[in-house]
DOVOKE-112675 format. One record per atom (N, C-alpha, C): residue number from 1; x negated, y negated, z. Coordinates in Angstrom, 3 decimals, padded with zeros to 6 digits. Layout:
BEGIN
PT   num          x          y          z
PT   NUM          X          Y          Z
...
end
This chain:
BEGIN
PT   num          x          y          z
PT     1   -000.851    001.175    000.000
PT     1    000.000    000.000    000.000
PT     1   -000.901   -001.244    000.000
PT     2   -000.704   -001.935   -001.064
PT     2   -001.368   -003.598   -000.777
PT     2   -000.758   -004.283   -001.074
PT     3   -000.330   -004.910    000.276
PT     3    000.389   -005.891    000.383
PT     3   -000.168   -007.181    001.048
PT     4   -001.104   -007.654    000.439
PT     4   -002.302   -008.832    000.662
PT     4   -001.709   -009.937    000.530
PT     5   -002.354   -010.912    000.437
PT     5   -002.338   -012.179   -000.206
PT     5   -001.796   -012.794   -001.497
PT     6   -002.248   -011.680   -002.528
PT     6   -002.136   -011.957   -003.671
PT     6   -000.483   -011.328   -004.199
PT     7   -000.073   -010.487   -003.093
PT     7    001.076   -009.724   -003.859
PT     7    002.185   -010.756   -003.351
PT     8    001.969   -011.429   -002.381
PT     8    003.129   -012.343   -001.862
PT     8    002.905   -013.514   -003.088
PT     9    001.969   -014.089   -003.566
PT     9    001.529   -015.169   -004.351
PT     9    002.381   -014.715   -005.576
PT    10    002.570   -013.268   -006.103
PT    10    002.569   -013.228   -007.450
PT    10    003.719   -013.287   -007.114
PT    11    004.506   -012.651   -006.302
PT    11    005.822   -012.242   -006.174
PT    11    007.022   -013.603   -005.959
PT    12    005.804   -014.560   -005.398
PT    12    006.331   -015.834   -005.035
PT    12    006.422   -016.738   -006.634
PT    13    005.489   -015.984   -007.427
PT    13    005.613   -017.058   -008.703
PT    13    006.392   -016.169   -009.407
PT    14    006.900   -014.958   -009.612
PT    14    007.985   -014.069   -010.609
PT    14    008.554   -015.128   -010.061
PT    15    009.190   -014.768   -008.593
PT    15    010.694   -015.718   -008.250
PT    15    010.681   -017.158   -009.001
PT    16    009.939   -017.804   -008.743
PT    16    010.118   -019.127   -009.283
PT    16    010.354   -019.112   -010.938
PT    17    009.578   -018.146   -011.585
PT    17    009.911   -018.572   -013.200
PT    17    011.157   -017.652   -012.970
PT    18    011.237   -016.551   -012.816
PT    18    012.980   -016.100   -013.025
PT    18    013.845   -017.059   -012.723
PT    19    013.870   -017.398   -011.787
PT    19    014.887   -018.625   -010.828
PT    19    015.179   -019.271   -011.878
PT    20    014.593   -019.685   -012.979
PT    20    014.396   -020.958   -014.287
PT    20    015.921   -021.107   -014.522
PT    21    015.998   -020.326   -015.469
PT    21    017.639   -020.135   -015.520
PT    21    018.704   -020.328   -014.476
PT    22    018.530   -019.379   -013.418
PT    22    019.610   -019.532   -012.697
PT    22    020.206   -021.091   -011.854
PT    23    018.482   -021.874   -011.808
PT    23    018.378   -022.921   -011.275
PT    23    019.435   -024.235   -012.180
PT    24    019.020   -024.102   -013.763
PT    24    019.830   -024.792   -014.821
PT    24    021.239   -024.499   -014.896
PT    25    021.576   -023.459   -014.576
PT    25    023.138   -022.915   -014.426
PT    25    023.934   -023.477   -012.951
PT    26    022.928   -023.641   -012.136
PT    26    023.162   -023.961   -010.615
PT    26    023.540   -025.317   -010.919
PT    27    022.609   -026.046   -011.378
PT    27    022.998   -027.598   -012.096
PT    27    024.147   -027.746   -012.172
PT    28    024.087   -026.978   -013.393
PT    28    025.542   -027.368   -014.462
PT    28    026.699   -027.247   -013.417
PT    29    026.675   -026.257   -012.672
PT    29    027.711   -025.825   -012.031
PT    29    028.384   -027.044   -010.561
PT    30    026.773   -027.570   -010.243
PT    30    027.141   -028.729   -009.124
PT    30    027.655   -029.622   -010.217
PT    31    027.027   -030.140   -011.425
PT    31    027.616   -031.106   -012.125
PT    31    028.787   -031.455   -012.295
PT    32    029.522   -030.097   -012.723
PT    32    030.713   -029.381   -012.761
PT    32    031.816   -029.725   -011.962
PT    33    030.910   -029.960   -010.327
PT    33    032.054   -029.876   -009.052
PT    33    030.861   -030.422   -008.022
PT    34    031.277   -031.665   -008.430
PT    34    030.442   -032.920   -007.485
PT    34    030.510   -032.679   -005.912
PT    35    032.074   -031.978   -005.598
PT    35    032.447   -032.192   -003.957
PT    35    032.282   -031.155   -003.869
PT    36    031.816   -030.113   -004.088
PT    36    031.132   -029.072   -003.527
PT    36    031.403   -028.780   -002.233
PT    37    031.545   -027.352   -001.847
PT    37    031.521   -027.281   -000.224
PT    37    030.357   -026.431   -000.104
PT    38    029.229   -026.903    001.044
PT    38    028.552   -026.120    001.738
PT    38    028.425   -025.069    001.685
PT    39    029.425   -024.735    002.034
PT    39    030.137   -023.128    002.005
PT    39    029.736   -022.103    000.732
PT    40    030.563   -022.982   -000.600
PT    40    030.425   -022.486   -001.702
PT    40    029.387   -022.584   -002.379
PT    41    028.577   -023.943   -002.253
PT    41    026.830   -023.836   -002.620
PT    41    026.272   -022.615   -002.208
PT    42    026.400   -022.799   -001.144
PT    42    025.422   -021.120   -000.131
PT    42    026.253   -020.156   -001.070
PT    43    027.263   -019.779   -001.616
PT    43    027.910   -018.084   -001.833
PT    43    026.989   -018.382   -003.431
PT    44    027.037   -019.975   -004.259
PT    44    026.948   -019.803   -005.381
PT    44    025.244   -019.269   -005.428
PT    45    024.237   -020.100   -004.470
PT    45    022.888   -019.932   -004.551
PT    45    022.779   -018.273   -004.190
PT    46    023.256   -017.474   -003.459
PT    46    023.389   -016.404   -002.497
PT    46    023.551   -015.387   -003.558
PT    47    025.304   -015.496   -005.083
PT    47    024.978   -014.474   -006.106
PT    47    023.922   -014.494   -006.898
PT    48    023.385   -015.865   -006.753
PT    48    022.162   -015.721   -007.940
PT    48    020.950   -015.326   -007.385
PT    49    020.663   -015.280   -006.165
PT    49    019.507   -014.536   -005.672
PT    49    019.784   -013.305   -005.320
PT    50    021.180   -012.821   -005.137
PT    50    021.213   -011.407   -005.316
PT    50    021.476   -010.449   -006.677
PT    51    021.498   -011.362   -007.590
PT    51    021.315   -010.801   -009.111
PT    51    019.671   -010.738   -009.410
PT    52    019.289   -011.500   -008.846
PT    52    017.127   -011.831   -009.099
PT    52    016.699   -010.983   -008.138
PT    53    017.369   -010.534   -007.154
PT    53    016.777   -009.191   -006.513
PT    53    017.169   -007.838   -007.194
PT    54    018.417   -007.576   -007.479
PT    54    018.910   -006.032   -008.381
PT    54    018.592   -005.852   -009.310
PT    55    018.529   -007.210   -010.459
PT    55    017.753   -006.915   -011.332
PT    55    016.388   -005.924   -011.554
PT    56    015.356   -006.644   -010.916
PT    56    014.029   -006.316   -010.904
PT    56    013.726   -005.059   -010.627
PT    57    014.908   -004.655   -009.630
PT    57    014.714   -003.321   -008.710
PT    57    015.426   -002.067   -009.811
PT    58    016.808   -002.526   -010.235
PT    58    017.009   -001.664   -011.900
PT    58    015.891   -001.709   -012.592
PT    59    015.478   -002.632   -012.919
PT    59    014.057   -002.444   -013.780
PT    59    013.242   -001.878   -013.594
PT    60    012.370   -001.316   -012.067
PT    60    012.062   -000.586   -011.714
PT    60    011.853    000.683   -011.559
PT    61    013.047    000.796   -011.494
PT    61    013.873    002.312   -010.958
PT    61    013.780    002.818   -012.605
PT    62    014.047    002.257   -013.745
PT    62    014.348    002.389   -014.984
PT    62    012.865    002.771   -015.281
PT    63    011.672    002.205   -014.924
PT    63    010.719    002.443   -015.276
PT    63    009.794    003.757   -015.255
PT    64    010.336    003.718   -013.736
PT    64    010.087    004.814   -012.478
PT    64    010.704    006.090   -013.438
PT    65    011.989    006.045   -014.121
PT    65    012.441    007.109   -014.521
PT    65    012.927    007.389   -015.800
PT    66    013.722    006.064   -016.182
PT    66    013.964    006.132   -017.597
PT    66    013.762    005.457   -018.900
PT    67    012.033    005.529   -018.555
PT    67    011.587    004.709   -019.465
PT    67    012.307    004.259   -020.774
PT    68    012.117    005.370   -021.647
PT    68    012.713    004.851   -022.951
PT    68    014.449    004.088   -023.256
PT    69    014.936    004.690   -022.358
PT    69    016.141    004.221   -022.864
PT    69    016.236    002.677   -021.855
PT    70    015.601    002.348   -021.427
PT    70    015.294    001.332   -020.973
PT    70    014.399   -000.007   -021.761
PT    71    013.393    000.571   -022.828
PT    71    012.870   -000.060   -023.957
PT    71    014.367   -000.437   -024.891
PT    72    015.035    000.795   -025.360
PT    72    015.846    000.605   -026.446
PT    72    016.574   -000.076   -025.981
PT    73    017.113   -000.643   -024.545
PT    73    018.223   -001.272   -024.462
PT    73    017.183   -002.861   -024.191
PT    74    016.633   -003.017   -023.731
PT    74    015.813   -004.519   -023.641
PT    74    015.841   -005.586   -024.754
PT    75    016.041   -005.009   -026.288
PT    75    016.200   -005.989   -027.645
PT    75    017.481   -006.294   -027.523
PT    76    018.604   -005.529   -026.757
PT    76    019.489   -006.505   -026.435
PT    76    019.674   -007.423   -025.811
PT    77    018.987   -007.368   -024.177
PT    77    018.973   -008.461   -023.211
PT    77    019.016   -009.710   -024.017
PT    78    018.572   -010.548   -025.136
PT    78    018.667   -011.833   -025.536
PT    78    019.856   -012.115   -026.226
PT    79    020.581   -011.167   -026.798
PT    79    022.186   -011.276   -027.305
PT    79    023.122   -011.246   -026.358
PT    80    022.789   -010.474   -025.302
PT    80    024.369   -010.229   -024.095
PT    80    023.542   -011.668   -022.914
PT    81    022.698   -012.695   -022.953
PT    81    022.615   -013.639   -022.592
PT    81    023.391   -015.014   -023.148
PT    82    022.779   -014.800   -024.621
PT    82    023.702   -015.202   -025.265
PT    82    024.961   -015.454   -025.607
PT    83    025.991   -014.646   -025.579
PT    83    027.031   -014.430   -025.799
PT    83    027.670   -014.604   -024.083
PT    84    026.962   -014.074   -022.950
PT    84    027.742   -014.797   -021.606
PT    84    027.681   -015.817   -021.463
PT    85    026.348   -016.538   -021.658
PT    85    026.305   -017.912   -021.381
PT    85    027.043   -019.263   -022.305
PT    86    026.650   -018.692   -023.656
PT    86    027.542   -019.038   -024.700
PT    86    029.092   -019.576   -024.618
PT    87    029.805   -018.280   -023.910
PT    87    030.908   -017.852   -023.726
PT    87    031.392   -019.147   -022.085
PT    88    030.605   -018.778   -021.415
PT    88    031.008   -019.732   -019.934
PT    88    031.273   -021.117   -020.594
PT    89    029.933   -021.677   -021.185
PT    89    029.257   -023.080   -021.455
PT    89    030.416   -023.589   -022.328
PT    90    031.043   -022.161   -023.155
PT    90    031.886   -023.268   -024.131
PT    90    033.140   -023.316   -023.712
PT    91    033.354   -022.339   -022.783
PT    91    034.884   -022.924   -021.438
PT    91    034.747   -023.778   -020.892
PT    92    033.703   -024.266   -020.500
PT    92    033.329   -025.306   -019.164
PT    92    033.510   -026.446   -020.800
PT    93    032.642   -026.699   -021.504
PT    93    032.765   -027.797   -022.568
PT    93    034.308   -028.034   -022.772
PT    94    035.110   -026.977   -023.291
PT    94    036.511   -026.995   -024.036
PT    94    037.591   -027.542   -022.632
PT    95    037.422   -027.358   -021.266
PT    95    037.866   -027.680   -020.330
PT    95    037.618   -029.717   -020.077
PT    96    036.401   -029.628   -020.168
PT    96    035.263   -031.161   -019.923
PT    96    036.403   -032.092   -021.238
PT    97    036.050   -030.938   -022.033
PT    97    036.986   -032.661   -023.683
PT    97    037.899   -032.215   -023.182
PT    98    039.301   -031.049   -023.047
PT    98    040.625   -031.317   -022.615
PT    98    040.639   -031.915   -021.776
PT    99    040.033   -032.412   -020.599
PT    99    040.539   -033.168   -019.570
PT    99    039.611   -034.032   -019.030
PT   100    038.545   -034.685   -020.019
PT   100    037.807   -035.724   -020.253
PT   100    038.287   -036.947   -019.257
PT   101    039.200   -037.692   -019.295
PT   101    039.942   -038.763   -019.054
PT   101    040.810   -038.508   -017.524
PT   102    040.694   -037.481   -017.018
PT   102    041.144   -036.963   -015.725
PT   102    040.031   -037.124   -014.871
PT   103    040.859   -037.712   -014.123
PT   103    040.129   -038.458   -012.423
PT   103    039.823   -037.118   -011.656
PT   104    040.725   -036.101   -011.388
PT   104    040.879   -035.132   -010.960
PT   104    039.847   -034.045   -011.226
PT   105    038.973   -033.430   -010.125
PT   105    038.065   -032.674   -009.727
PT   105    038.516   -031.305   -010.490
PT   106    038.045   -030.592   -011.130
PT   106    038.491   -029.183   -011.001
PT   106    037.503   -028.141   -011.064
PT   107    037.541   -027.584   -009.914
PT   107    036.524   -026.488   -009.686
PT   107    036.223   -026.044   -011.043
PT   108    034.671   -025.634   -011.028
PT   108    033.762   -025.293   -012.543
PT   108    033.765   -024.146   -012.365
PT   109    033.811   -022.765   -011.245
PT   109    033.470   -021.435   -011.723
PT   109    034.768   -020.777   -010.683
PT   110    034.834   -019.887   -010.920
PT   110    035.372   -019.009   -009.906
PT   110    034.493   -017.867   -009.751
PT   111    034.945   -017.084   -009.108
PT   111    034.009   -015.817   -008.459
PT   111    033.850   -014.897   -009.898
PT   112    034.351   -014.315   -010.427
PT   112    034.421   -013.947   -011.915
PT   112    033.530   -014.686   -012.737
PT   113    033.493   -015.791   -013.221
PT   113    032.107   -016.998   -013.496
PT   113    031.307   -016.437   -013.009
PT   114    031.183   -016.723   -011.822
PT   114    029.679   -016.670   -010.847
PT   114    029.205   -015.372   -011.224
PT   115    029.714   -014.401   -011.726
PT   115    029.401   -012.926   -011.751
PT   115    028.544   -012.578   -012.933
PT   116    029.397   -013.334   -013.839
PT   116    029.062   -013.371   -015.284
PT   116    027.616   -014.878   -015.785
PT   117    027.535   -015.339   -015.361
PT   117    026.495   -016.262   -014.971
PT   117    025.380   -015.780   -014.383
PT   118    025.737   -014.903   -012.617
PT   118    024.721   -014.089   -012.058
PT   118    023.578   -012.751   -013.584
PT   119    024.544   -012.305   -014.228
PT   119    024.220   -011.459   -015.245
PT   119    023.355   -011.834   -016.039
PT   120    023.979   -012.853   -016.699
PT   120    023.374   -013.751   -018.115
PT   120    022.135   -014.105   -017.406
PT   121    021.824   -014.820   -016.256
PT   121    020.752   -015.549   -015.908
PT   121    019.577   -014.631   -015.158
PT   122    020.285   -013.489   -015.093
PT   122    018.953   -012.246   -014.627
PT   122    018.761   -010.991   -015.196
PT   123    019.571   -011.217   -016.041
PT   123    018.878   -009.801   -017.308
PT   123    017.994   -009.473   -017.590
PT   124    017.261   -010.973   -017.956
PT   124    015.848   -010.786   -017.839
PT   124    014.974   -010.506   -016.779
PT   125    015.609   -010.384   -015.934
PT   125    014.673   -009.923   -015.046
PT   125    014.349   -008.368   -014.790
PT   126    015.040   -007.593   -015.700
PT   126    014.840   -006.647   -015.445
PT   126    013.486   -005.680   -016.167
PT   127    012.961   -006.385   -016.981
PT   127    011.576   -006.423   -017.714
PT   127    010.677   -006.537   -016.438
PT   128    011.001   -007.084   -015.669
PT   128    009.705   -007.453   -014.300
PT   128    009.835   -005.931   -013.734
PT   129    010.607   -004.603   -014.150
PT   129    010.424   -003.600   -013.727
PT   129    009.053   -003.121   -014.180
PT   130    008.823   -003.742   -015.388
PT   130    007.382   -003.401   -016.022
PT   130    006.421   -003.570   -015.302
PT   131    006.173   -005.210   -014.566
PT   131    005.095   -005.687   -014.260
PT   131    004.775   -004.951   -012.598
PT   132    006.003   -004.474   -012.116
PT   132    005.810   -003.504   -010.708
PT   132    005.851   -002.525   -010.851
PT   133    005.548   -001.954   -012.188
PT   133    005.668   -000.285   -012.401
PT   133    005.058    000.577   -011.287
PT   134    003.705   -000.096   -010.609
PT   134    003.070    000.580   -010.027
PT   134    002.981    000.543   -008.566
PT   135    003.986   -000.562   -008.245
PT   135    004.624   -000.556   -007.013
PT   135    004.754    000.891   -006.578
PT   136    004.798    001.216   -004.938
PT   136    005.514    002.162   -004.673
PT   136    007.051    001.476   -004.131
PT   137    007.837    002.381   -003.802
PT   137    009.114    001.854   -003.423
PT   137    009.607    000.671   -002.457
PT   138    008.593    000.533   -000.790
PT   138    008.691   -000.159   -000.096
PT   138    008.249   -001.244   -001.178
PT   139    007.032   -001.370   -001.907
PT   139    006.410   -002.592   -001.990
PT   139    007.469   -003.269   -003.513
PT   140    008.061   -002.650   -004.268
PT   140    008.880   -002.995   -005.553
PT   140    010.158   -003.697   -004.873
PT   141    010.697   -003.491   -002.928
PT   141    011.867   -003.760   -002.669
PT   141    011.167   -005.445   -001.973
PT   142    010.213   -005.461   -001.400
PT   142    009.572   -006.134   -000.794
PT   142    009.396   -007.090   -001.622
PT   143    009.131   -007.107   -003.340
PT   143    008.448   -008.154   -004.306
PT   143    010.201   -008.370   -004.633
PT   144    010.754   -007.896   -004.849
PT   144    012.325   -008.114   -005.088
PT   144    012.689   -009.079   -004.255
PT   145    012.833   -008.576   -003.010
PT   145    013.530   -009.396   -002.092
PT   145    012.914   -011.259   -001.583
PT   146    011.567   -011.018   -001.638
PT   146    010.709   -011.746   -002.096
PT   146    011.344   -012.828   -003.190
PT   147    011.567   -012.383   -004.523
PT   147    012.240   -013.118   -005.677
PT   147    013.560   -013.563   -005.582
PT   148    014.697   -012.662   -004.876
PT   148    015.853   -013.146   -004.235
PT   148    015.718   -014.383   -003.709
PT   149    015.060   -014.157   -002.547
PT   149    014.987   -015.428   -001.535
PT   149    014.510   -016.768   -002.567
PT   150    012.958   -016.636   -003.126
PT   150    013.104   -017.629   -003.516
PT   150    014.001   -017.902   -005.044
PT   151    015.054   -017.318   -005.148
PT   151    016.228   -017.915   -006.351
PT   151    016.889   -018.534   -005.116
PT   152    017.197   -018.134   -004.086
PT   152    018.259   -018.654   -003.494
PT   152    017.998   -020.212   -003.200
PT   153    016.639   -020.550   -002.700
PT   153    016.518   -021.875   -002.204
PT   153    016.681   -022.492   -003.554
PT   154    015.751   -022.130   -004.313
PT   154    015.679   -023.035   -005.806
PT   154    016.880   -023.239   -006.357
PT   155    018.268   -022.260   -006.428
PT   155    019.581   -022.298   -006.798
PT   155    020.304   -023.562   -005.945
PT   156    020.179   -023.461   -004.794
PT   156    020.926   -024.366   -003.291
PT   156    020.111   -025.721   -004.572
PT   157    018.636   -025.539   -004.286
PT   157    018.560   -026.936   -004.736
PT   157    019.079   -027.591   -006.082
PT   158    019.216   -026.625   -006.893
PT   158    019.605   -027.461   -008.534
PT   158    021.051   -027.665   -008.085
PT   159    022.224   -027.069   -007.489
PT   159    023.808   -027.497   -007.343
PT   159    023.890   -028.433   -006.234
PT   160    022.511   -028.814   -005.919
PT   160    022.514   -030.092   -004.851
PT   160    022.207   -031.562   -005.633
PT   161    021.264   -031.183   -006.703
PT   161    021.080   -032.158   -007.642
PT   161    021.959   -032.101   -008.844
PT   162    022.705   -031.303   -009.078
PT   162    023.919   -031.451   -009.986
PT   162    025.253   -031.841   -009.601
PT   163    025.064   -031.880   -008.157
PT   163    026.269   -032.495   -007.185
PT   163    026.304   -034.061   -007.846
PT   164    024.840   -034.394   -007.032
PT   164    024.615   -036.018   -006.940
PT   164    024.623   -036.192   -008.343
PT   165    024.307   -035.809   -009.429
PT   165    024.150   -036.329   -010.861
PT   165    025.931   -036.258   -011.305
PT   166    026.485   -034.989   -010.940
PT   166    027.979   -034.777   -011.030
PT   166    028.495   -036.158   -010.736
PT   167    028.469   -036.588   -009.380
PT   167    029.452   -037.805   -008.676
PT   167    029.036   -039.169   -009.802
PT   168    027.451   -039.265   -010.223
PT   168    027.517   -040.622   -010.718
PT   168    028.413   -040.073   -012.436
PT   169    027.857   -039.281   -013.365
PT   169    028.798   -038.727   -014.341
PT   169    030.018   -038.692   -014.306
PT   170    031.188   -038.237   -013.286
PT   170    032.613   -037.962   -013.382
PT   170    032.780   -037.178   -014.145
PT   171    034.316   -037.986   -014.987
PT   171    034.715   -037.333   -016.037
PT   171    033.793   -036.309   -017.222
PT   172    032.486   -036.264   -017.225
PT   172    031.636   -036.085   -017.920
PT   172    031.108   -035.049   -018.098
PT   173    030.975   -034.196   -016.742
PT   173    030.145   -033.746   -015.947
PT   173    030.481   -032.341   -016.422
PT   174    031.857   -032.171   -016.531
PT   174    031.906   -030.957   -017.366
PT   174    031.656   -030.558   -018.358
PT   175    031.846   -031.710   -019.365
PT   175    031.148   -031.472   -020.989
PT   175    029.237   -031.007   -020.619
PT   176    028.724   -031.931   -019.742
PT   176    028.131   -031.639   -019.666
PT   176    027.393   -030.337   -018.975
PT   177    027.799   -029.860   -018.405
PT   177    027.350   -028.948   -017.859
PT   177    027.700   -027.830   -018.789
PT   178    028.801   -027.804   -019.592
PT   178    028.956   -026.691   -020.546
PT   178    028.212   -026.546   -022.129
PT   179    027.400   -027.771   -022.054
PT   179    026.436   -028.052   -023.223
PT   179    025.196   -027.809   -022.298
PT   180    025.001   -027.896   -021.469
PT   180    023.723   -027.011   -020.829
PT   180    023.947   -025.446   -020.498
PT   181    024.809   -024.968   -020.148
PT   181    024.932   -023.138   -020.319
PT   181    024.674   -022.985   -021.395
PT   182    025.211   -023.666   -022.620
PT   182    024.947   -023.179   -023.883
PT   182    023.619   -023.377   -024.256
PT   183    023.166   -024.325   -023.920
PT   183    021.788   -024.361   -023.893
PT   183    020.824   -023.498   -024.188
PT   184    020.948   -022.982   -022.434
PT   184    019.933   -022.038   -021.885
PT   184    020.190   -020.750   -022.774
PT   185    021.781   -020.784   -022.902
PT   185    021.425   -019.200   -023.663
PT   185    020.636   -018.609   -024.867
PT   186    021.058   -020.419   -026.042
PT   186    020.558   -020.504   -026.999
PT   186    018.797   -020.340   -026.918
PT   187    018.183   -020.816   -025.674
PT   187    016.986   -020.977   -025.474
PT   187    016.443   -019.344   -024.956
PT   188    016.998   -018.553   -024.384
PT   188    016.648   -017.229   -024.336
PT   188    016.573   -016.781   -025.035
PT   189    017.714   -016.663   -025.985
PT   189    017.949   -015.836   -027.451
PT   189    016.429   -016.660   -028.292
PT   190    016.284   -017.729   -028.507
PT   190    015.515   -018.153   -029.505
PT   190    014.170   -017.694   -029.247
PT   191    013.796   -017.874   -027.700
PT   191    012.291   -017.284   -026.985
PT   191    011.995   -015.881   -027.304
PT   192    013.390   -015.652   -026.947
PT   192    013.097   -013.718   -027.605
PT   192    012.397   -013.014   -028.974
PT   193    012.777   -014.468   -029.808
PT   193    012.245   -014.091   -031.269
PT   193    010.752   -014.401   -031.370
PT   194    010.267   -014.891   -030.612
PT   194    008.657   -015.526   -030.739
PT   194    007.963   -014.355   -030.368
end
């Protein structure tokens, strides 16, 4: 087992570039819903660091056992990102222009969202089963949980700064935030091809 210095360091920087995504979705989503409750920040930051922990650990386990069919399914991960995020970004947009001109708040995700968002924004993470292939079990749950935690703070923080950007935006905030899901997805799918 080495679990040094360096394995907390690396494990501390997976989390942060995975987080990438979920952090931009966290945005959109405070943008979305300026008055936010406490409450619901913590559940929203909380699915996305528990999608950046299962991920990695499927990936793992996939590695650990089923390699190949785990290759053949990976050239999809950039289309079923695509097409969820796609899919959210252009509800949240088509919602933002229907009701553009409305004063009125309306919650940006529901638990169903959050699920489908949690997905899109950690699919990729399940390729990081590669980079811990050689983990043993304690230490692959340890670099996981590790990456959880830090999605969770980094998530809390982007729907804290999409709050405050939300309140000065308004009416806006939804177009916008649904032209950034679409975004990101477009930006996975396109990275995939390089």
């Amino acid at each position: 087992m080495n679990l040094g210095f360096s394995f907390f360091v690396n494990s501390i920087f997976l989390g942060i570039g995975l987080a990438m995504d979920a952090f931009s979705v966290s945005m959109a989503n405070g943008l979305n819903e300026p008055k936010m409750s406490k409450r619901k920040q913590t559940g929203i930051a909380g699915i996305f660091a528990s999608f950046q922990f299962v991920m990695p650990m499927i990936g793992w386990i996939c590695v650990s056992t089923l390699v190949k069919l785990f290759e053949a399914f990976q050239k999809f991960i950039p289309w079923i990102a695509l097409i969820l995020l796609g899919y959210i970004g252009g509800k949240m947009l088509y919602e933002g222009i229907k009701n553009k001109d409305s004063e009125e708040e309306k919650p940006a995700v529901g638990f169903g969202a959050l699920i489908v968002q949690g997905i899109a924004t950690s699919i990729d993470a399940l390729s990081v089963g590669f980079t811990i292939a050689d983990y043993q079990c304690f230490e692959a749950v340890l670099a996981c949980l590790i990456i959880g935690i830090v999605t969770f703070f980094i998530c809390f923080a982007g729907i804290s700064i999409g709050k405050k950007a939300g309140t000065t935006l308004a009416g806006k905030s939804g177009i916008l935030g649904g032209v950034i899901l679409i975004i990101i997805g477009l930006e996975i799918f396109i990275t995939s091809l390089f």
